[in-house]
N, C-alpha and C positions, 0 to 999 in steps of 0.2 A: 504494500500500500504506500502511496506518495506522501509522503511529509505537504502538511498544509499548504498552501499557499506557494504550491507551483506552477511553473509560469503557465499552463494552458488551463488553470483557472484565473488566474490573474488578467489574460487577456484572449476568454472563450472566442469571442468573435474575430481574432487575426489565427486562427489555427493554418490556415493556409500561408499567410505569409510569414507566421513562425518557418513553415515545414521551408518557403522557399528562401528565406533568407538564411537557414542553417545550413543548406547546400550550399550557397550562391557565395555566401562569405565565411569564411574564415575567423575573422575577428567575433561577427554573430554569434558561429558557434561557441569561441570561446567564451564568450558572456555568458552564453546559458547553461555550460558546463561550471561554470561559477560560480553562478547562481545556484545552481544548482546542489553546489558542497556548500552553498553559503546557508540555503534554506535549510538542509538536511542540518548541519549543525544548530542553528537555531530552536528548529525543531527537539534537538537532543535536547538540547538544554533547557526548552522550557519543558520537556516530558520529564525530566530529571535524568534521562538513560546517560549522559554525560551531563554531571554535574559543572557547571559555569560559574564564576563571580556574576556579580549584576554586571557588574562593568564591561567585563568580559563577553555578555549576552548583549547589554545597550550597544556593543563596537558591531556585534555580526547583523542585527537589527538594521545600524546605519549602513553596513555596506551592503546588504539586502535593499534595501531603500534605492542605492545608488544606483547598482546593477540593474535593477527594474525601472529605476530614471534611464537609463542607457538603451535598455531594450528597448523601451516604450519611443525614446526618441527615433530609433534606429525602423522600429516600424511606422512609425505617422511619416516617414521621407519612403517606405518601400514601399512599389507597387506588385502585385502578385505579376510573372509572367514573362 
């Protein structure tokens, strides 16, 4: 089961330009593989399965935050096709 708040609930209605922009580019992909260890630990730590400082959860929080400012820009400029 996917840890909360991954990115094809975060943005259900670009599922097609996720799928074409994670071919297409490079960098794309790498965001979402980032995002990706970034949710999964967040996740951890607020599930308790890896315990975190606050602090330590408030930093992966922000760069979750970041990452999905980055995708979300990367998809309002891509067109499917």
């Amino acid at each position: 089961m996917a840890a909360p708040h991954a990115i094809h609930e975060e943005f259900p209605q670009d599922a097609a330009r996720i799928h074409d922009l994670k071919l297409k580019d490079a960098h794309f992909a790498r965001l979402l593989d980032e995002y990706d260890q970034v949710n999964d630990a967040v996740h951890q730590a607020e599930s308790l399965i890896q315990p975190t400082s606050e602090a330590a959860e408030r930093d992966l929080r922000r760069k979750r935050a970041h990452l999905k400012d980055e995708i979300a820009r990367m998809l309002s400029t891509h067109s499917v096709g």
